[in-house]
KOLTI-598477 format. One record per residue (C-alpha): residue number from 1; residue in one letter; x, y, z. Coordinates in steps of 0.05 Angstrom, whole numbers, plus 5000, padded with zeros to 4 digits. Each point is the difference from the previous one (the first is absolute). Example, Ala and Ser with C-alpha at 12.3 -4.5 7.8 and 13.67 -1.06 7.14 Angstrom:
2
<lumvex num="1" residuo="a" X="5246" Y="4910" Z="5156"/>
<lumvex num="2" residuo="s" X="5027" Y="5069" Z="4987"/>
END
This chain:
314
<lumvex num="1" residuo="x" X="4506" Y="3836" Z="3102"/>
<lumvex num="2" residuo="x" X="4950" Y="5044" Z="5027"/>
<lumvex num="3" residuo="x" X="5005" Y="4944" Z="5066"/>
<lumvex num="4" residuo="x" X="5074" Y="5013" Z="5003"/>
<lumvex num="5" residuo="x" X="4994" Y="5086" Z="5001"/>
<lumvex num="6" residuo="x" X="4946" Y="4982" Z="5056"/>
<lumvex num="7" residuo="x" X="5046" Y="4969" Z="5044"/>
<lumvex num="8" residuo="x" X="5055" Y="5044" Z="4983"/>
<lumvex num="9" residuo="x" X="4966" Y="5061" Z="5011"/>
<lumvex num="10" residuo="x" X="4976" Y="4967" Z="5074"/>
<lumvex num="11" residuo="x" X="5073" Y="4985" Z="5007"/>
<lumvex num="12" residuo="x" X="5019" Y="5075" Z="4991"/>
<lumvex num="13" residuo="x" X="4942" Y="5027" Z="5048"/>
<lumvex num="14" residuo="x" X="5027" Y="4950" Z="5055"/>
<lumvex num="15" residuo="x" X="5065" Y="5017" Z="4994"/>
<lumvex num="16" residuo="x" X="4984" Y="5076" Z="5007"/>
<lumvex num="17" residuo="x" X="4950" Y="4990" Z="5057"/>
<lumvex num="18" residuo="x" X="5057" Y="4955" Z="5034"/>
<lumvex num="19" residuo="x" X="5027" Y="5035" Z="5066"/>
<lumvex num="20" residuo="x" X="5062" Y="5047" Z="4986"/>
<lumvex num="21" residuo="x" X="5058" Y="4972" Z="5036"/>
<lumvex num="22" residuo="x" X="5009" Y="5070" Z="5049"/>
<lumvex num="23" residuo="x" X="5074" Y="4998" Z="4993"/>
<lumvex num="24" residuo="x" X="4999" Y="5076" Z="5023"/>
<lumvex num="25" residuo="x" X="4961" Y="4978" Z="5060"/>
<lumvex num="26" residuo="x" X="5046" Y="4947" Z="5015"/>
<lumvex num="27" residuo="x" X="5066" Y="5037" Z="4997"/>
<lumvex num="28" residuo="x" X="4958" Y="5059" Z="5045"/>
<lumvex num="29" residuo="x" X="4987" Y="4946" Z="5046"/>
<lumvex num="30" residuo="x" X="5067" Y="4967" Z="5009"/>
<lumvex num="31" residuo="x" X="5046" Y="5066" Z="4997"/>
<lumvex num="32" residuo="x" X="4952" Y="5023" Z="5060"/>
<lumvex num="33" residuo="x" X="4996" Y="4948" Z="5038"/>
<lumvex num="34" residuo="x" X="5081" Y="5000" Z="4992"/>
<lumvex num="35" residuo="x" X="4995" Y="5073" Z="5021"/>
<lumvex num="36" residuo="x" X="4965" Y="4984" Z="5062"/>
<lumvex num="37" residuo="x" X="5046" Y="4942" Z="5025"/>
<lumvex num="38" residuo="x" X="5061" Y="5042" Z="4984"/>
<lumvex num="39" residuo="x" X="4974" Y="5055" Z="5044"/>
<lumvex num="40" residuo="x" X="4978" Y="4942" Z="5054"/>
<lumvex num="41" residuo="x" X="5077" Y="4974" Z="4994"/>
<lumvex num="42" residuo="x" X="5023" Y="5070" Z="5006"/>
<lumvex num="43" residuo="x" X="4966" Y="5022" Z="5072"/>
<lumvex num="44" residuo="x" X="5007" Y="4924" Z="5022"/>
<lumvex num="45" residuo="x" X="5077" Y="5011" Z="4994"/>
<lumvex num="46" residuo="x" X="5001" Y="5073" Z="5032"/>
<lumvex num="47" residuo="x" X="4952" Y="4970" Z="5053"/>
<lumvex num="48" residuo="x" X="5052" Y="4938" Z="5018"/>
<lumvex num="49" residuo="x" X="5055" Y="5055" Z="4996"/>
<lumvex num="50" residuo="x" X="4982" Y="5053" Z="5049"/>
<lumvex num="51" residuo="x" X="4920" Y="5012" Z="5002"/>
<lumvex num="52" residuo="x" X="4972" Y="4941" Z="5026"/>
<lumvex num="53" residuo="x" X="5023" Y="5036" Z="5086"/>
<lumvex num="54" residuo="x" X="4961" Y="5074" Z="4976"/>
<lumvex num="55" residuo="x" X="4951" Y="4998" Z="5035"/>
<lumvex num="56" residuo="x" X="4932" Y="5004" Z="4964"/>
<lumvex num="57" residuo="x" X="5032" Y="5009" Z="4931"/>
<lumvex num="58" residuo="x" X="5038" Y="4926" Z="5020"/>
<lumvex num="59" residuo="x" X="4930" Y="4963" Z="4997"/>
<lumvex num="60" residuo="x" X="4980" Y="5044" Z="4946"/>
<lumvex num="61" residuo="x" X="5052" Y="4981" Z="4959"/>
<lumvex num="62" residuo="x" X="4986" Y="4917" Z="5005"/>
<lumvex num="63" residuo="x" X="4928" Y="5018" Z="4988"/>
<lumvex num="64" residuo="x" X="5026" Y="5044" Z="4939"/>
<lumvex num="65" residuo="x" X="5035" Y="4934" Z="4972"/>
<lumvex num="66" residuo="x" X="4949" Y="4944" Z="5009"/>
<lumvex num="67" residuo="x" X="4944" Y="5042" Z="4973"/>
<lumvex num="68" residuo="x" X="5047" Y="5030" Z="4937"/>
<lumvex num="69" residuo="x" X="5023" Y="4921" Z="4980"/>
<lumvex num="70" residuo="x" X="4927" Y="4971" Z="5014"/>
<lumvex num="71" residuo="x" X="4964" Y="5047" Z="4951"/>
<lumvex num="72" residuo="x" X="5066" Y="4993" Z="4949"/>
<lumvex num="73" residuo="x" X="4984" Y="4929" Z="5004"/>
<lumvex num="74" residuo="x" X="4922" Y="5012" Z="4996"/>
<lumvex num="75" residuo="x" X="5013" Y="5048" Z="4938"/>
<lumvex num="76" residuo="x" X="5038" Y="4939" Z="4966"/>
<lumvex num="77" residuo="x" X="4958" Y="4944" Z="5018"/>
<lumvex num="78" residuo="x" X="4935" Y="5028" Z="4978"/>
<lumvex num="79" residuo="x" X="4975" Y="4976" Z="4928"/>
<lumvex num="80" residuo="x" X="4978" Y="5057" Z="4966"/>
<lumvex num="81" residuo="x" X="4946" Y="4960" Z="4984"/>
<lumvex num="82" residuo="x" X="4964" Y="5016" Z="5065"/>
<lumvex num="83" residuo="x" X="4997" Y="5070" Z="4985"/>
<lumvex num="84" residuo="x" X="4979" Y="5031" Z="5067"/>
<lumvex num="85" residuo="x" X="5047" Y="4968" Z="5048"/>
<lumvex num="86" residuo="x" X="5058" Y="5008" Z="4947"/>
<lumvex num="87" residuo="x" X="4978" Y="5083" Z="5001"/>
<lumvex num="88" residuo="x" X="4988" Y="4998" Z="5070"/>
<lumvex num="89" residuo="x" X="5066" Y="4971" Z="5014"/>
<lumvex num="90" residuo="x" X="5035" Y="5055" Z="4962"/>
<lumvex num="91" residuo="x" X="4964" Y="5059" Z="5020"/>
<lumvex num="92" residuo="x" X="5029" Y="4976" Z="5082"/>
<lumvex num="93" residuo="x" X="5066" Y="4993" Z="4965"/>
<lumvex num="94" residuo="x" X="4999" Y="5074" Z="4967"/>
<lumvex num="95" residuo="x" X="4972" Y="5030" Z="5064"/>
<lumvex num="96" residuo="x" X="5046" Y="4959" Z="5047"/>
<lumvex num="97" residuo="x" X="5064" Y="5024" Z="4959"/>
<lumvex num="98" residuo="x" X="4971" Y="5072" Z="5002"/>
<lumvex num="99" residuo="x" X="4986" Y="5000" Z="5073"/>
<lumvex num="100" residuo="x" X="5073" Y="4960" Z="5017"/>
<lumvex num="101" residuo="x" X="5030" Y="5064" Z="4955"/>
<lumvex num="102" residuo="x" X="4959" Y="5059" Z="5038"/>
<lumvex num="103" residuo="x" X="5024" Y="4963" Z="5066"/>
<lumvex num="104" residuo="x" X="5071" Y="5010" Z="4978"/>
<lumvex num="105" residuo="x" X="4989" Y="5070" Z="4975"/>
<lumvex num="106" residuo="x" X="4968" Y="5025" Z="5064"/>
<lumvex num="107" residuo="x" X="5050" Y="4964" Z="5045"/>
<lumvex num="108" residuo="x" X="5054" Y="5029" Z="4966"/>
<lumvex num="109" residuo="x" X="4967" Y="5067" Z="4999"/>
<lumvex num="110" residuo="x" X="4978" Y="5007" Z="5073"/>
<lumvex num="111" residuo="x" X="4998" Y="4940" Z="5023"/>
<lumvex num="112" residuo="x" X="4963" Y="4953" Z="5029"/>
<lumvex num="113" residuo="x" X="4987" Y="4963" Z="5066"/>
<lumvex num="114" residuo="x" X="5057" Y="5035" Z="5036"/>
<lumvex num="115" residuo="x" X="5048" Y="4972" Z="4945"/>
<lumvex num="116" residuo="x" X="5026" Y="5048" Z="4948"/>
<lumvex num="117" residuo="x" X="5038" Y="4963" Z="4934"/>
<lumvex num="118" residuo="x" X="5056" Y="5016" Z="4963"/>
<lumvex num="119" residuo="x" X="5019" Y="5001" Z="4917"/>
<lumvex num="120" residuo="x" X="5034" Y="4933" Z="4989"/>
<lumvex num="121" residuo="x" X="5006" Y="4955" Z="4936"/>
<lumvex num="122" residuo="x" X="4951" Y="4941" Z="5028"/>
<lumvex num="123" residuo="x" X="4950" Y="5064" Z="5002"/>
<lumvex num="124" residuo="x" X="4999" Y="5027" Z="4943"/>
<lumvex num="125" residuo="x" X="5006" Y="4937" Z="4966"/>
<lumvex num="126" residuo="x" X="4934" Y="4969" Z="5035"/>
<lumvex num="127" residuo="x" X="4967" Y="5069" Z="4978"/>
<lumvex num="128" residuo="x" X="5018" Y="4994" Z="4931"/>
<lumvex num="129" residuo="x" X="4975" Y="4928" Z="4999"/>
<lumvex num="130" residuo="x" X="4932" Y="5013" Z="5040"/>
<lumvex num="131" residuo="x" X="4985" Y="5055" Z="4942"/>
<lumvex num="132" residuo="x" X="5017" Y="4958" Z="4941"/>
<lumvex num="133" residuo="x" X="4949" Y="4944" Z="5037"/>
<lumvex num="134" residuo="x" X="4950" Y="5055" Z="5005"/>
<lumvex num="135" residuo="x" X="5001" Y="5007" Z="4924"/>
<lumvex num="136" residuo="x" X="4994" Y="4935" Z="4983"/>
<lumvex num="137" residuo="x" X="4950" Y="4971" Z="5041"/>
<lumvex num="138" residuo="x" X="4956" Y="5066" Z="4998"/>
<lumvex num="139" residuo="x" X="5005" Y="4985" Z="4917"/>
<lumvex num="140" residuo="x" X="4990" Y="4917" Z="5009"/>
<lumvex num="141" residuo="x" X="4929" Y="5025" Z="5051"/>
<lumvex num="142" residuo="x" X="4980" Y="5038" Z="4938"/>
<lumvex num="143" residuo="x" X="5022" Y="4956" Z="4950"/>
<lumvex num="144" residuo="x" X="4934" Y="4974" Z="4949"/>
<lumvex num="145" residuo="x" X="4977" Y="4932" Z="5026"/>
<lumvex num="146" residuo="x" X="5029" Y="4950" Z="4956"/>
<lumvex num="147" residuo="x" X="4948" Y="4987" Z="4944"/>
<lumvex num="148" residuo="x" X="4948" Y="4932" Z="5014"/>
<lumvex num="149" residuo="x" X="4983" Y="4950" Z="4953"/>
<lumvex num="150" residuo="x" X="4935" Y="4996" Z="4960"/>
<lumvex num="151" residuo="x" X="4970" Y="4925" Z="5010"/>
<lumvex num="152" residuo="x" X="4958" Y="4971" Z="4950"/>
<lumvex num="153" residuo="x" X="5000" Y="5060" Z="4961"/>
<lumvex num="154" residuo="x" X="4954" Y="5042" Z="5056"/>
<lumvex num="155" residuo="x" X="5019" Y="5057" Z="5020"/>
<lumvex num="156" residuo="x" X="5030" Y="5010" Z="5071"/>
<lumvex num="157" residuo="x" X="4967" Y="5035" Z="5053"/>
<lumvex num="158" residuo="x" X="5021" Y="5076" Z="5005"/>
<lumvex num="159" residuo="x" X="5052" Y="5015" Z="5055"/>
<lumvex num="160" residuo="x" X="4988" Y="5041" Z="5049"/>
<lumvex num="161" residuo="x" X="5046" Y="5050" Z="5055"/>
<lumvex num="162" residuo="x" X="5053" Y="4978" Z="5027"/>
<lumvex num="163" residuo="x" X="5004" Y="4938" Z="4949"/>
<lumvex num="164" residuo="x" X="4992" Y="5055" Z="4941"/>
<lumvex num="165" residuo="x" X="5026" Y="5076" Z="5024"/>
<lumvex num="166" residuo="x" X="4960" Y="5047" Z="4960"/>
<lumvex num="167" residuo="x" X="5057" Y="5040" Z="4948"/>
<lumvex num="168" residuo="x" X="4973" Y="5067" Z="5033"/>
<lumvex num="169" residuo="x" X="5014" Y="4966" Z="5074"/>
<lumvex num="170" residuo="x" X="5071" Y="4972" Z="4964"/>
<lumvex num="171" residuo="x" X="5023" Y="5059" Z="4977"/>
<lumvex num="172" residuo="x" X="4988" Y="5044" Z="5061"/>
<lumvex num="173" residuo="x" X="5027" Y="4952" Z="5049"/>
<lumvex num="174" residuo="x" X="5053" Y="5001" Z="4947"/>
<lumvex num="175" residuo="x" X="5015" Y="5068" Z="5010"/>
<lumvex num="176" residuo="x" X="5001" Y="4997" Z="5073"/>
<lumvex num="177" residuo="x" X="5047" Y="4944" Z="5000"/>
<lumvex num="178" residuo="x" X="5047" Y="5046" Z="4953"/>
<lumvex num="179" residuo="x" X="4987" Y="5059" Z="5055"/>
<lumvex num="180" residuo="x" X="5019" Y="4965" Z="5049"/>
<lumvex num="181" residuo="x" X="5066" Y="4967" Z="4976"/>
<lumvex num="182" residuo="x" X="5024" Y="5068" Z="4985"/>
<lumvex num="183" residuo="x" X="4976" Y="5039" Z="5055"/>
<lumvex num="184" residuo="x" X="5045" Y="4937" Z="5042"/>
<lumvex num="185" residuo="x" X="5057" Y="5005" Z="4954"/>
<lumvex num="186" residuo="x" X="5006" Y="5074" Z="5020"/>
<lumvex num="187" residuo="x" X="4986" Y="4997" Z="5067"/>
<lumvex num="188" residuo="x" X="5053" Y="4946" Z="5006"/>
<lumvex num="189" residuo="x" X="5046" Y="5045" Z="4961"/>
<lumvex num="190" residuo="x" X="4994" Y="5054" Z="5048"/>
<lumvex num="191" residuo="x" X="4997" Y="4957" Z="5058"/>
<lumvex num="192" residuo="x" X="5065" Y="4955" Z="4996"/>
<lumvex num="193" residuo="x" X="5045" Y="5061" Z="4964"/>
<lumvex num="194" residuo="x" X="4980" Y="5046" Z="5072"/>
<lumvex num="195" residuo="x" X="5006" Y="4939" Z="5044"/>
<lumvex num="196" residuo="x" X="5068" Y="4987" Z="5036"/>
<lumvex num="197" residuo="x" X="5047" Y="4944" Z="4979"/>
<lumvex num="198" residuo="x" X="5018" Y="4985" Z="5063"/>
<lumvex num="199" residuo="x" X="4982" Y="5012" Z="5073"/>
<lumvex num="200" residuo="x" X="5030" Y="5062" Z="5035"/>
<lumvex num="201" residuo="x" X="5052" Y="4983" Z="5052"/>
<lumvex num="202" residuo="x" X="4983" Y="4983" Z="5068"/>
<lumvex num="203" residuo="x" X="5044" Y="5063" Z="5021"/>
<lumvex num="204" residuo="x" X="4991" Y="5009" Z="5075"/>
<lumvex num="205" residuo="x" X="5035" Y="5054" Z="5055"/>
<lumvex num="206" residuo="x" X="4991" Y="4945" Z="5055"/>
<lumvex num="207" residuo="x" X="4994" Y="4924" Z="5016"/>
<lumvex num="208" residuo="x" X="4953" Y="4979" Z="5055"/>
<lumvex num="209" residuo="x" X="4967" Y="4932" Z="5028"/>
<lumvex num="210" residuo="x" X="4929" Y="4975" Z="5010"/>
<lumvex num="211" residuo="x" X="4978" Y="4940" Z="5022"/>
<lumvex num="212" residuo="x" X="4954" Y="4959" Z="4948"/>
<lumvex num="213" residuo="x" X="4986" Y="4929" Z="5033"/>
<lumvex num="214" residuo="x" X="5037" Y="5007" Z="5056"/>
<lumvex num="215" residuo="x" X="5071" Y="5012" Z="4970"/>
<lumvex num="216" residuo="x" X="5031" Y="5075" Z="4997"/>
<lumvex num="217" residuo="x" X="5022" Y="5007" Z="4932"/>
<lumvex num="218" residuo="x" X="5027" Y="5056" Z="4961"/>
<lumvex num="219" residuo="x" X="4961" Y="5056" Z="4967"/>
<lumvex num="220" residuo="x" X="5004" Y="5066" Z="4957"/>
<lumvex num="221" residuo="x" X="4985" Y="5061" Z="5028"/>
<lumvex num="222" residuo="x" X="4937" Y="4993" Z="4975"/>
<lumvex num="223" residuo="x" X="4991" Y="4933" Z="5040"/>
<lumvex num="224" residuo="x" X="4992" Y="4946" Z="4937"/>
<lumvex num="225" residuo="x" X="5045" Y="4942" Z="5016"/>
<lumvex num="226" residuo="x" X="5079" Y="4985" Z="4964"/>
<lumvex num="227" residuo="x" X="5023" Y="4937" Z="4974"/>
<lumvex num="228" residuo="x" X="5057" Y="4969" Z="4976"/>
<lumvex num="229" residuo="x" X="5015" Y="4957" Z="4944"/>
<lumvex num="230" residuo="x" X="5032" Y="4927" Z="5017"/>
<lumvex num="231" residuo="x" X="5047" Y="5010" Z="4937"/>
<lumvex num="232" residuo="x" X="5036" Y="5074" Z="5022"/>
<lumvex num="233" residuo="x" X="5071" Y="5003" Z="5028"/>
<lumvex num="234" residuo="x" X="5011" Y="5060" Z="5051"/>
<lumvex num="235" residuo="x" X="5031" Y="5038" Z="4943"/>
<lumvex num="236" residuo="x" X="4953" Y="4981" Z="4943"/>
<lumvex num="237" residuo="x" X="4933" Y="5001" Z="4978"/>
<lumvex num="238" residuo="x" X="4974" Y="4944" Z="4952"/>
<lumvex num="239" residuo="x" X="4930" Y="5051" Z="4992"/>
<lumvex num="240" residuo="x" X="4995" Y="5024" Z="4943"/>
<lumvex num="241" residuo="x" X="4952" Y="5016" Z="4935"/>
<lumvex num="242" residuo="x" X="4928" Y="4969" Z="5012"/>
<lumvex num="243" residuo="x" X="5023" Y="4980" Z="5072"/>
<lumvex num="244" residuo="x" X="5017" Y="5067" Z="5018"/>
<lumvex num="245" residuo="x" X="4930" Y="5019" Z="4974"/>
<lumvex num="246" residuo="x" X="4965" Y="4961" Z="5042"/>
<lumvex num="247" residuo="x" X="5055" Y="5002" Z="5061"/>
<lumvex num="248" residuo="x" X="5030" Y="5077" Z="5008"/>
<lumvex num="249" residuo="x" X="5059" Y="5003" Z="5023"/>
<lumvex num="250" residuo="x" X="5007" Y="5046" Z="5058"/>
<lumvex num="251" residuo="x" X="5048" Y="5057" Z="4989"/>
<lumvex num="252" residuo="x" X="5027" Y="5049" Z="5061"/>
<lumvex num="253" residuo="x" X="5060" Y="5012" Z="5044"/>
<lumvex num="254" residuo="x" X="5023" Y="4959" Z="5050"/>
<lumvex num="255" residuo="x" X="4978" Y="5048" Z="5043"/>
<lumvex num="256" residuo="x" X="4934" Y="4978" Z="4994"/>
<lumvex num="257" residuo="x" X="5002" Y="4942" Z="5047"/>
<lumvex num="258" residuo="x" X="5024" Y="5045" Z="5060"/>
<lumvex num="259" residuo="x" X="4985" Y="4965" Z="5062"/>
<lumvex num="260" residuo="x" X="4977" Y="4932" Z="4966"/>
<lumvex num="261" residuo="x" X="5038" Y="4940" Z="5042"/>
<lumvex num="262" residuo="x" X="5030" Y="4968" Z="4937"/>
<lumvex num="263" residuo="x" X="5055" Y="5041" Z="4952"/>
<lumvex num="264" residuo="x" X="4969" Y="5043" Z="4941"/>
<lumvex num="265" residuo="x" X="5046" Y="5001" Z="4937"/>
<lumvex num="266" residuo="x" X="4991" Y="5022" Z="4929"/>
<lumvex num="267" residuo="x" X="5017" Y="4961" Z="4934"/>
<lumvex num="268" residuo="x" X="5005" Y="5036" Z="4932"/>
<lumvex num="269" residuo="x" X="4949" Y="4975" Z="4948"/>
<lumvex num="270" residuo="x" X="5020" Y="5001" Z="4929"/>
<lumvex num="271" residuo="x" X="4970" Y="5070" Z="4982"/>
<lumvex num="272" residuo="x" X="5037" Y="5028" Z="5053"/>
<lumvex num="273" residuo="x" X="4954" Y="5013" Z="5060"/>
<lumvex num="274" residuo="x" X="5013" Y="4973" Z="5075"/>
<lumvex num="275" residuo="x" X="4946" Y="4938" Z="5018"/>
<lumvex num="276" residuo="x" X="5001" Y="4989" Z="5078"/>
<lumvex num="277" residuo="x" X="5028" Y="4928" Z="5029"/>
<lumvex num="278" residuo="x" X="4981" Y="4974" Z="5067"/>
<lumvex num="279" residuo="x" X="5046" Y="4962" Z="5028"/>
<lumvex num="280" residuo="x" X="5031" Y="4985" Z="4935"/>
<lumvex num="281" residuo="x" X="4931" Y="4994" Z="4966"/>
<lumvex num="282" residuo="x" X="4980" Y="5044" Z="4947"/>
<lumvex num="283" residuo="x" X="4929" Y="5027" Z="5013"/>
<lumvex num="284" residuo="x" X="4936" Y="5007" Z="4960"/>
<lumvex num="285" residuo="x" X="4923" Y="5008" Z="5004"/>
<lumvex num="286" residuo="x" X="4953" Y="4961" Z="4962"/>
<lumvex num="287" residuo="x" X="4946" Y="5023" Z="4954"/>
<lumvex num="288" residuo="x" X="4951" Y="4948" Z="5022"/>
<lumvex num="289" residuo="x" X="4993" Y="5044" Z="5063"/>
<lumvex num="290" residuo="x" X="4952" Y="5055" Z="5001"/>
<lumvex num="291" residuo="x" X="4997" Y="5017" Z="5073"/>
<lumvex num="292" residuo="x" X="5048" Y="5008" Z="5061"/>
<lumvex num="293" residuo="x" X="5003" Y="4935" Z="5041"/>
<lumvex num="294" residuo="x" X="4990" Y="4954" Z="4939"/>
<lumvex num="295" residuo="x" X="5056" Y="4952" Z="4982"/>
<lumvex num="296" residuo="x" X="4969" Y="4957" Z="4946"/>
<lumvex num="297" residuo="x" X="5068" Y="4994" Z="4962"/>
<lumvex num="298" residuo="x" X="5026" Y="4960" Z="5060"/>
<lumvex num="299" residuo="x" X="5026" Y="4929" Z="4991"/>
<lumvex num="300" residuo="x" X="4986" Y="4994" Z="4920"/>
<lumvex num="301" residuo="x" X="5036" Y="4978" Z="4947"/>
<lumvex num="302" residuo="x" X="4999" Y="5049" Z="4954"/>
<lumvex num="303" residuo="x" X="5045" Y="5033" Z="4938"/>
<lumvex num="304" residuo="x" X="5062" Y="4949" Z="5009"/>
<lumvex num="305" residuo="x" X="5000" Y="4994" Z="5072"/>
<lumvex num="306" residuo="x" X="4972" Y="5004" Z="5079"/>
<lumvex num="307" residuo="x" X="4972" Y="5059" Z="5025"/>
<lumvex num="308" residuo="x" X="4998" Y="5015" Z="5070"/>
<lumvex num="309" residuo="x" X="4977" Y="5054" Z="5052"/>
<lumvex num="310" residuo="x" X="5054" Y="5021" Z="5038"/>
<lumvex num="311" residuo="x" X="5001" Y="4989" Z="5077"/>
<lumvex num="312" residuo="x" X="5031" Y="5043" Z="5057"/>
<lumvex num="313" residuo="x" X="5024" Y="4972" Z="5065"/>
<lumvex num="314" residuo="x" X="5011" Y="5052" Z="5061"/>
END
């Protein structure tokens, strides 16, 4: 009897010193390294869609993708049981999706690299899902190591930083984390509800020409090259929504192409104001283009269609 209580009390004291099975960790781990792929999907589809001929925010972009979907995949293929890498891996994760979102916020806010954004839905929705990844991997790099077994009924050696975060450490990086997930949810409040929706028309008094790799083509009177779009008619535009965000039309008089060899029309856009045709072509600038004598939205295939600088023949 006293034989049987022996081996059922060991069985009791192994099955409490047996490793927890982390479930919270696990879930932390998978919904952020979800989190981090989503956003990765997100900029990879905006980048294939219109960023990848910006210049400098293009390349930035790409690099934005393959380093958000490698650390999503380091974040889920980690054990937890190798403690350090697994926190190491989420702490890049928590900072990358931070650092993505204040790249956002200021390029939206001033701007950045010559290239000013706009409020759209793929936006807002990548800074929603780069905060939520900030909360959960900043909470899985925090998490309590999961517990270790006790062999042979010695006692394991004590843990030490970063294995074992100290509760004091814990709790105020805790507290940071929290800081810093609202101070971001504010300051993308404020950010996105002051930003514009859409870009301001490309409203010109004049069309002119410059010559950008040897052909004249037409320009604003501010000198940034026009396009057309391959799937217009000379009386309609097929530009609008999030094409017309990152394409302005260009709104005027016909006027404005005084002296020009081609003929200058208008077209009426569906709210009502006069976009500028070029020989039958409606006209727009591109976003992509931050200077005069750029023409990076030439020959892509972009937003449902070919894009095109438009050329002028004396």
């Amino acid at each position: 009897m006293a034989q049987r209580q022996s081996v059922t009390g060991r069985s009791m004291r192994d099955h409490a010193q047996r490793p927890a099975p982390g479930w919270p960790n696990v879930i932390l781990r998978v919904v952020g390294s979800g989190l981090l792929i989503a956003t990765a999907a997100i900029h990879l589809d905006l980048y294939l869609t219109g960023y990848r001929t910006i210049p400098t925010i293009g390349w930035l972009f790409l690099l934005q993708v393959i380093a958000a979907f490698g650390l999503g995949l380091a974040v889920l293929a980690i054990p937890s049981r190798f403690v350090i890498a697994s926190r190491l891996a989420a702490a890049a994760g928590a900072g990358f999706a931070l650092a993505t979102l204040g790249g956002y916020l200021l390029t939206v806010w001033i701007g950045l690299f010559g290239f000013k954004e706009v409020r759209t839905g793929a936006g807002i929705a990548a800074g929603v899902v780069e905060v939520a990844a900030f909360v959960a991997l900043a909470a899985l790099a925090l998490a309590p190591a999961p517990a270790t077994a006790v062999a042979d009924g010695a006692a394991a050696a004590p843990a030490t930083f970063p294995t074992q975060i100290p509760p004091a450490t814990a709790r105020a990086a805790g507290i940071t984390a929290a800081g810093l997930t609202v101070a971001a949810l504010v300051l993308f409040g404020l950010v996105v509800a002051g930003a514009s929706s859409s870009a301001p028309p490309a409203t010109t008094t004049a069309l002119k020409t410059t010559t950008i790799g040897g052909t004249t083509v037409l320009t604003n009177a501010k000198g940034f090259t026009l396009y057309s779009f391959a799937p217009d008619t000379p009386t309609t535009s097929k530009c609008y929504g999030t094409c017309a965000v990152y394409w302005p039309p260009v709104t005027g008089t016909a006027a404005a192409g005084s002296g020009l060899p081609g003929t200058v029309g208008t077209i009426k856009r569906t709210d009502g104001s006069e976009q500028l045709t070029y020989n039958g072509h409606p006209l727009y600038t591109y976003i992509g283009d931050s200077a005069p004598g750029q023409a990076s939205g030439n020959n892509i295939n972009l937003n449902g269609g070919l894009w095109l600088e438009v050329p002028v023949s004396r």
